[in-house]
C-alpha positions in Angstrom: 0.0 0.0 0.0 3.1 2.5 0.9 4.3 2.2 -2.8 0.8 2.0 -4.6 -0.6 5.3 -5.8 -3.6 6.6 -4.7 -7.2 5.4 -6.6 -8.2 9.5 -6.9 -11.5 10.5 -7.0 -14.1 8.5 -8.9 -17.4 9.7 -10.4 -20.3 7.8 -11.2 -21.5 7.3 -14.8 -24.3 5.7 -17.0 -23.3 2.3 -18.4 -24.6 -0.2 -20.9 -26.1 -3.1 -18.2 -26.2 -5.8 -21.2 -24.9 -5.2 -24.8 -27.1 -2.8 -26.6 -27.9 -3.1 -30.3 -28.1 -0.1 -32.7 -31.5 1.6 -32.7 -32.2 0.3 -29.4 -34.8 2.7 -27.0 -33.3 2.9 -23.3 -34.9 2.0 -20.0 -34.0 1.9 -17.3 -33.4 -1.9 -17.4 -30.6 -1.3 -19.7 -28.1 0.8 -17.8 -26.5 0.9 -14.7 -23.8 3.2 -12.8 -20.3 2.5 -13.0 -17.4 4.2 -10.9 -14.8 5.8 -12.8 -11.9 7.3 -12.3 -12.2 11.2 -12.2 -9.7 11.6 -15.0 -11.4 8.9 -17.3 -14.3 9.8 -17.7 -14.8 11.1 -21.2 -16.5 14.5 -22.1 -20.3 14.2 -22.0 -20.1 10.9 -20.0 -23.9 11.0 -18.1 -23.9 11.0 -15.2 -27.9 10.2 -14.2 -29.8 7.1 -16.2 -32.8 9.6 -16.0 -30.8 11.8 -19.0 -30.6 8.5 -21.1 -34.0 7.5 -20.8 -36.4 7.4 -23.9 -33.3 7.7 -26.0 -31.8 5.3 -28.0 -28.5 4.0 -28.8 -26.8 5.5 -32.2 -25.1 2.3 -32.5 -23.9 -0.8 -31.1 -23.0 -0.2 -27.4 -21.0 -3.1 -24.9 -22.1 -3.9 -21.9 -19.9 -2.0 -19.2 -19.5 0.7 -21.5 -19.7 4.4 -20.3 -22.6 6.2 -22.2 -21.4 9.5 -23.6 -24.1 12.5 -25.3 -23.0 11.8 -28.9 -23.7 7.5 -28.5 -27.6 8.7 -28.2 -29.7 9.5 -30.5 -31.1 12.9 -29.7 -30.5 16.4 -30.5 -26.9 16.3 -30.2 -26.5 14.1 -33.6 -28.7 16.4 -35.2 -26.6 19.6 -34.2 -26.4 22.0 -37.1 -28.7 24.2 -38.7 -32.2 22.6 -39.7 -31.4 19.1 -39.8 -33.9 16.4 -39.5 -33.3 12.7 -38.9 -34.4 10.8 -42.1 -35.0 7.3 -42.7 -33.6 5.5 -46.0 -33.4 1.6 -47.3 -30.6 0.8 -48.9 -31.1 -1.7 -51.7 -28.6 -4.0 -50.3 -28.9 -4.4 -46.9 -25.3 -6.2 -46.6 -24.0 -2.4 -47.1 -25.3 -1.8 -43.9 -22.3 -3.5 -42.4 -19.9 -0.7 -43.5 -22.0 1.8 -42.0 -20.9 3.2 -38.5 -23.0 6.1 -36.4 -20.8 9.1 -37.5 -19.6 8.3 -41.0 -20.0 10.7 -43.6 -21.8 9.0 -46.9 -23.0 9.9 -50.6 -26.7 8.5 -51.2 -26.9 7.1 -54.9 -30.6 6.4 -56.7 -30.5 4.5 -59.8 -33.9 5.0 -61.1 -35.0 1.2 -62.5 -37.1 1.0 -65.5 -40.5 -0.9 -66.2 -38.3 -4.0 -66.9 -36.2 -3.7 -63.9 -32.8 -2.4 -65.5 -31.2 -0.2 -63.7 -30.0 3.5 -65.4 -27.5 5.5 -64.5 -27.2 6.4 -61.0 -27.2 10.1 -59.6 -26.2 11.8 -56.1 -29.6 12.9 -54.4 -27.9 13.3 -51.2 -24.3 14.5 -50.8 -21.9 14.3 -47.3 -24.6 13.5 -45.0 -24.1 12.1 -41.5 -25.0 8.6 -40.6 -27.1 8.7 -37.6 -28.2 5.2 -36.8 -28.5 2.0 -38.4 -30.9 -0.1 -36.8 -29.7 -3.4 -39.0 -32.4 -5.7 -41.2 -35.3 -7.3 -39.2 -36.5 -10.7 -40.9 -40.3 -8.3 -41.5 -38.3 -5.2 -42.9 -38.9 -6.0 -46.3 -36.9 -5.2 -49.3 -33.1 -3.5 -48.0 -31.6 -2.5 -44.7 -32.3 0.8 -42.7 -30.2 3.8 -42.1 -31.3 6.6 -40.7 -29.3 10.1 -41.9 -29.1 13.4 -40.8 -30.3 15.6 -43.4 -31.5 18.8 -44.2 -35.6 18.9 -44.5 -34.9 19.6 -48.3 -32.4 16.6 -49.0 -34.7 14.3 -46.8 -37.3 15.4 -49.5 -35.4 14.2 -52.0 -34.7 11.2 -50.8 -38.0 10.2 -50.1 -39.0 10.5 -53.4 -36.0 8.5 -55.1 -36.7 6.2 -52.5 -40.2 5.7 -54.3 -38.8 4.6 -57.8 -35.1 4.2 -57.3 -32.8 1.6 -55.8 -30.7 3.6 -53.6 -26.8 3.0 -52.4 -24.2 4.8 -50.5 -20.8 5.6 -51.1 -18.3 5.6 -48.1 -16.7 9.5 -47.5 -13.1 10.0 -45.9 -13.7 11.9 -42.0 -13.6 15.9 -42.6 
């Protein structure tokens, strides 16, 4: 004990009870406190399950892991002038394994003809934020979800290519 350092101060903090999947809405059942270190505990860590309640998780969250304000969906992924969280399927819901809360992505509609042959593909949303992606359940239909942040105009758009379009992604390097 003479040679050990002292533990510090600690702080509780909202954990992840049980792994959490992306999409997920949190009660109370899913988190617990944790004691931290004072100097680990990242910016925006909460610090009272009543702030995380009714929100959900922005993506895949471990069990013992600290919740911070930007792994919730909420206001603060939507943070910017105007934005609106907009749901799109992606014709290929394999695609949705590249996607990651926070990436930045292109969405692509290739508009298919009567006989299902695709044309040429055009942009109809450009450097938008991933906010979610809730993954493929076996009732979802056609595609995997992904839900962007988007300005009220751009989510426009892409609700109607999503009407008569397949739509993809394209992957964009971190700003």
């Amino acid at each position: 004990p003479a040679l050990a350092p002292s533990a510090g101060p600690s702080v509780l903090v909202v954990a992840a009870a049980h792994d959490l999947q992306p999409g997920h809405p949190l009660t109370a059942g899913d988190l617990t406190t944790v004691a931290l270190p004072q100097d680990l505990v990242p910016a925006g860590t909460l610090t009272t399950v009543a702030a995380a309640l009714g929100h959900a998780a922005a993506g895949a969250v471990r069990r013992g892991e600290p919740l911070t304000d930007v792994r919730l969906l909420g206001a603060g992924l939507l943070q910017g002038a105007g934005l609106v969280a907009a749901p799109v399927r992606l014709a290929d819901p394999a695609a949705l394994a590249l996607l990651h809360a926070g990436d930045r992505v292109d969405v692509l509609a290739a508009p298919t003809s009567a006989e299902g042959a695709a044309t040429r593909a055009v942009t109809v949303a450009a450097g938008v934020r991933v906010l979610a992606v809730p993954g493929v359940k076996d009732d979802a239909g056609d595609g995997g979800l992904v839900v962007l942040a988007a300005t009220p105009a751009t989510a426009a758009r892409l609700a109607a290519a999503a009407v008569g379009a397949r739509l993809s992604v394209t992957l964009l390097p971190p700003l």
